[in-house]
N, C-alpha and C positions, 0 to 999 in steps of 0.2 A: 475636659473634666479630669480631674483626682481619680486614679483607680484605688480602690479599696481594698487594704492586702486579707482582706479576708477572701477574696478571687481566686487570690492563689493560694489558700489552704493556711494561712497564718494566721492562728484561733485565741481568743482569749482564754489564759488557763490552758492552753494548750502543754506538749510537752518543751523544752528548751530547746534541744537540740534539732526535733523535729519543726518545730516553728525558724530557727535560724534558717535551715537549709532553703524552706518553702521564700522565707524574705531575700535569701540570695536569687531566687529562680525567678523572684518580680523584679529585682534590679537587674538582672540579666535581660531579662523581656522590655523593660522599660528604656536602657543605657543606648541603644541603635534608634530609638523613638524621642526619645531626650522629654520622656513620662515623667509626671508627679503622680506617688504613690501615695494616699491617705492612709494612716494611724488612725480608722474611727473609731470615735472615744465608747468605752464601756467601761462597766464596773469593775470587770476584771482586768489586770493586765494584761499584756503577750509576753509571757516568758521565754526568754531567750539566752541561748549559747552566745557566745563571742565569734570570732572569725569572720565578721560578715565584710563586705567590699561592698562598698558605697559607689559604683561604678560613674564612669563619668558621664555627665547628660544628667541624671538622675535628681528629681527632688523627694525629699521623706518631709512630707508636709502631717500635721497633727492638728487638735483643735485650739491651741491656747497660746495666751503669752503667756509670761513667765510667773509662776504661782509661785511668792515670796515666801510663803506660809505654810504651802502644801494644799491639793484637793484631799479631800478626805472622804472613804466609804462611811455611810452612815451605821453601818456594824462593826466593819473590821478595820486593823490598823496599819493602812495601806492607802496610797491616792488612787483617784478614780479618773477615767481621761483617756485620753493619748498617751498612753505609759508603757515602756518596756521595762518588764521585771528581768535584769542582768544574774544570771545563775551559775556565770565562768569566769573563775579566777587563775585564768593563766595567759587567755586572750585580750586583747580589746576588744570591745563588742563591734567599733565602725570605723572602718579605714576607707576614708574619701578622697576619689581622684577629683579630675579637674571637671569645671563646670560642674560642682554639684551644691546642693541647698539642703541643710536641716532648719528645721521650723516647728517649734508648735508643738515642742515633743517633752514628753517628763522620763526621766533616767534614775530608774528606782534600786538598788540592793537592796533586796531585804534580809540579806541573811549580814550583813554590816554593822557595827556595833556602832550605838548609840549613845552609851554611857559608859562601859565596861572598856578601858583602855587595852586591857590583856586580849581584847577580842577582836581588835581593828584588823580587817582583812585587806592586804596592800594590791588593792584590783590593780590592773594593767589600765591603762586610759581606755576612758570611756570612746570617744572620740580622737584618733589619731590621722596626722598624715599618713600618704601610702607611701614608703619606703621604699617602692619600684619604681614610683612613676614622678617622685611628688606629687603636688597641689595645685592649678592656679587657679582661682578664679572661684572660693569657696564662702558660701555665705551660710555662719552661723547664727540662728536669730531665735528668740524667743523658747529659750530651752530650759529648763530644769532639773538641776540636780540633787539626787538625795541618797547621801551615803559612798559615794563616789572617792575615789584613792587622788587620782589625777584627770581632772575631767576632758580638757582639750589639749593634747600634746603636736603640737606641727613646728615641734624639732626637727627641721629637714636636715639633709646633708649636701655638701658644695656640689655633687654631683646630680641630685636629684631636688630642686631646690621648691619651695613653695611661695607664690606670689598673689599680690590680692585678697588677701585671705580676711574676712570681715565677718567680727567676734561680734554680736550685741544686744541687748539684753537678756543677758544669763545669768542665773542666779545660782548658789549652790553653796557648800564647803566642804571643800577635801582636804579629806584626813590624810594625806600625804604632803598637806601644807600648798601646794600648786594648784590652780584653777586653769591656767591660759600659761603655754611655753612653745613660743617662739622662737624658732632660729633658721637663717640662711631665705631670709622672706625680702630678697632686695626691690619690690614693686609696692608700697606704701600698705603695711599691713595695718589694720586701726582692729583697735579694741574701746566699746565702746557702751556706755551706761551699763554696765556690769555690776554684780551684789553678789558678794561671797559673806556671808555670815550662818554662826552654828544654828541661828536661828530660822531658819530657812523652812525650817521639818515641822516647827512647831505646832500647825495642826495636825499633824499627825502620830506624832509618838511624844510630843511637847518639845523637840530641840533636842543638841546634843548635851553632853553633861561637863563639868566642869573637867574630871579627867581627862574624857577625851580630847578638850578643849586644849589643855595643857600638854599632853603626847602630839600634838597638831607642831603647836610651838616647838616644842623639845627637838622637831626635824630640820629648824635652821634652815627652810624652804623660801622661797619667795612666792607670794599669792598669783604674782603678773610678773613673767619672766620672758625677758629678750635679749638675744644679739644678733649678731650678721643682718638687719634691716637696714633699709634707706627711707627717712622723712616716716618715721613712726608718725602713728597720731594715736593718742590715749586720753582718753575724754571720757567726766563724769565716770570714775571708777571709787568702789568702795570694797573694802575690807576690814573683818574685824576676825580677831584671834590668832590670826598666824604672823609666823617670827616675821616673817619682811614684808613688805606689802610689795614695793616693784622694784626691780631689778634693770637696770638697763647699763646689757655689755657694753664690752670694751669697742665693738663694729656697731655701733647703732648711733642715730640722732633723729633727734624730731621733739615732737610738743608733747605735753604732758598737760592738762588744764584740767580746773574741775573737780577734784578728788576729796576723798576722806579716809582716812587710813586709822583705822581705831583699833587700840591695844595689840602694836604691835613692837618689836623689840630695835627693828632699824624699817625705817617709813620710805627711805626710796635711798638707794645704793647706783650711784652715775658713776660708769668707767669711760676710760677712754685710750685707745692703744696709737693716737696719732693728734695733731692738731690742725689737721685741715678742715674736717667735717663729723668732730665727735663733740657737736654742740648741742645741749639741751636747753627749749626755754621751758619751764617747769612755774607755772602761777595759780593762783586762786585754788588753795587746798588747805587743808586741815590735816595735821599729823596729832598723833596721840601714842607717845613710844613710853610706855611704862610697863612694859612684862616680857617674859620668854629670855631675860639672860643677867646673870649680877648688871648691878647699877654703871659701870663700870663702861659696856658692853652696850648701851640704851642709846640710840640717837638715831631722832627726826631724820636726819639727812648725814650721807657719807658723802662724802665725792674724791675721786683717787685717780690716777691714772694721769690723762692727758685731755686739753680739748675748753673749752668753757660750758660754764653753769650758769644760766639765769635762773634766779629766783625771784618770783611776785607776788606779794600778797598770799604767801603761807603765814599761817597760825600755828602752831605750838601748843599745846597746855595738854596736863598729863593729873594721874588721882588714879584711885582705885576704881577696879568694876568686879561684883562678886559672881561675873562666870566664870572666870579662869584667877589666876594666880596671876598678881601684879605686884612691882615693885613701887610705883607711885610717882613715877620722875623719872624725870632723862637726865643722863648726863651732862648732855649738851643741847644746842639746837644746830646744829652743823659742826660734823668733825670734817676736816684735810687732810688727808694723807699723802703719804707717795714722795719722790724726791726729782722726781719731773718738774718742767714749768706747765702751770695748769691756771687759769681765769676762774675766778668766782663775781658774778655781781649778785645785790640783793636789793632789794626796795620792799619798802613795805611790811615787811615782815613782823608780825607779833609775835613773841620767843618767851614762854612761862614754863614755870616747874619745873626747871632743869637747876643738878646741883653746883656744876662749875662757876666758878666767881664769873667766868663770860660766858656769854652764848656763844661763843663760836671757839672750837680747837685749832687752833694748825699747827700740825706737823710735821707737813713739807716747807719746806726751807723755799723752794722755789716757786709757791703758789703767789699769785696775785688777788686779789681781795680787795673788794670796792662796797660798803654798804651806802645808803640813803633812806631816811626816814623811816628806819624801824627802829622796832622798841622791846626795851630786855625783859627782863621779870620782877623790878621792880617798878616799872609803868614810865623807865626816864629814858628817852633819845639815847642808841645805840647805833655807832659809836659815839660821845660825847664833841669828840673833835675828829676830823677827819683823817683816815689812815693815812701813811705813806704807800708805796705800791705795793710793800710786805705784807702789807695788812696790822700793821705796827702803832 
């Protein structure tokens, strides 16, 4: 059975500081037992300090999946549940070693500003690796966030590295622009059916505000940010309002499938620092780059560095939305960069509302470039006639 942290004195409404210390003292007692702790649900929260250590063995299991919308007290304007109200802004609230499990849990700031850009408070990550130990073996599931800076951070470092690490269904939007940051996770990290939108909160305070929405953007963050992995897997992933949606460094490869990337400023950014194994197959998504930087600046897809790009069965098409500030159009539908030799293929692809006379830029001299049966913006077979290996 789930021990109940109210056993060990961690009260709803309780004090912060004094409830953190009581939640470390069950994950102490639990981490040699390899105990799941229950969050049971009440009207109030558990208010809590930061600093806590998620010890390993340890599960923090709660009542829910992931509430898109928000629970809402029938008085006040706050969720009700399995909720930690986070009260420190200079700690993380939960640093997890290996073998541990979150589940089932709502991640609330209330003192985070909602509409008032002047007021966004830059929390430390909700959830982080532990810097001493690393991670392996961590499963994040069914979690909610509201009002949150940077929600999950497992930035490890080459010395303490984090591996297995499994992100999925978590919902939220941070005002720091990043959701999910990955790095030095060489054992197949996945992130997976994940929902980053301002809308998240809207039963409870009605969602964030167009400002805040637009200071989100202004941080040139990436929503799903990786490198140093092996054999990513990222599946069924959405974002909407912030500048990039995913990021995948210069050390990483793996799949990408499934996605939706809406009102964002550049939709997925592929690096690559080698060409043995810095290959992305990247299919069946939806980009939507029309805000967060001059027109100029606006594109579905970069890709730089080194390594090859599949792309399949990505969509394109861009227009206004009146929660944030939009420009209306992309650029392009794939820019090249870099002056490497680097592989692009495409298939499939539908490419609308972009302003360049093509959907596609290159500006590396030395890219290679292959399309098949896609189609530009005004509804005619692109390329007309088959490139040379320039992409010419």
């Amino acid at each position: 059975m789930h021990r109940p942290l109210t056993d060990f004195g961690v009260t709803p409404g309780g004090d912060p500081v004094a409830n953190a210390a009581r939640l470390q003292d069950a994950i102490d007692w639990a981490s040699p037992r390899g105990r799941a702790l229950y969050v049971e649900p009440t009207d109030q929260p558990y208010r809590v300090a930061g600093g806590v250590i998620l010890r390993k063995n340890v599960s923090l299991i709660g009542a829910h999946g992931p509430v898109g919308r928000g629970t809402r007290h029938p008085d006040r304007v706050q969720p009700v549940g399995s909720v930690f109200a986070i009260e420190d802004e200079t700690r993380p609230f939960l640093t997890v070693e290996h073998a541990t499990q979150v589940r089932g849990i709502q991640f609330w700031y209330p003192r985070q500003a909602a509409h008032d850009a002047s007021k966004i408070i830059p929390y430390p990550a909700t959830i982080r690796v532990s810097p001493d130990t690393g991670a392996q073996g961590v499963t994040l599931s069914c979690l909610t966030f509201f009002g949150e800076y940077l929600a999950m951070d497992f930035a490890a470092s080459p010395k303490c590295i984090c591996e297995q690490i499994l992100f999925e269904h978590c919902y939220g939007y941070p005002l720091g622009g990043t959701f999910i940051r990955i790095d030095y996770c060489y054992d197949i990290p996945r992130i997976l059916h994940c929902h980053v939108n301002p809308a998240n909160r809207r039963f409870i305070d009605g969602g964030h505000g167009k400002a805040v929405i637009d200071a989100t953007m202004a941080r040139k963050t990436f929503c799903y940010a990786i490198d140093h992995t092996d054999n990513a897997q990222l599946m069924d992933l959405f974002t909407f309002g912030t500048w990039g949606g995913i990021y995948l460094g210069p050390a990483t490869y793996g799949q990408l499938t499934n996605f939706n990337l809406d009102c964002v400023a550049v939709g997925i950014l592929k690096q690559g620092d080698q060409n043995f194994n810095r290959n992305w197959q990247i299919g069946q998504g939806s980009i939507i780059a029309n805000a967060g930087a001059p027109l100029e600046d606006i594109h579905p897809i970069v890709v730089e560095g080194r390594g090859h790009t599949a792309l399949s069965n990505i969509e394109s098409f861009s227009g206004h939305n009146g929660a944030l500030t939009t420009v209306g159009q992309s650029q392009d539908f794939l820019l090249v960069r870099g002056d490497k030799r680097l592989t692009v293929s495409m298939f499939g692809c539908r490419m609308r509302n972009y302003a360049a006379a093509e959907p596609v830029t290159v500006q590396n001299p030395e890219a290679v470039l292959q399309a098949v049966a896609c189609v530009d913006k005004d509804e005619n077979p692109w390329p007309e006639k088959p490139m040379n290996a320039r992409g010419e």
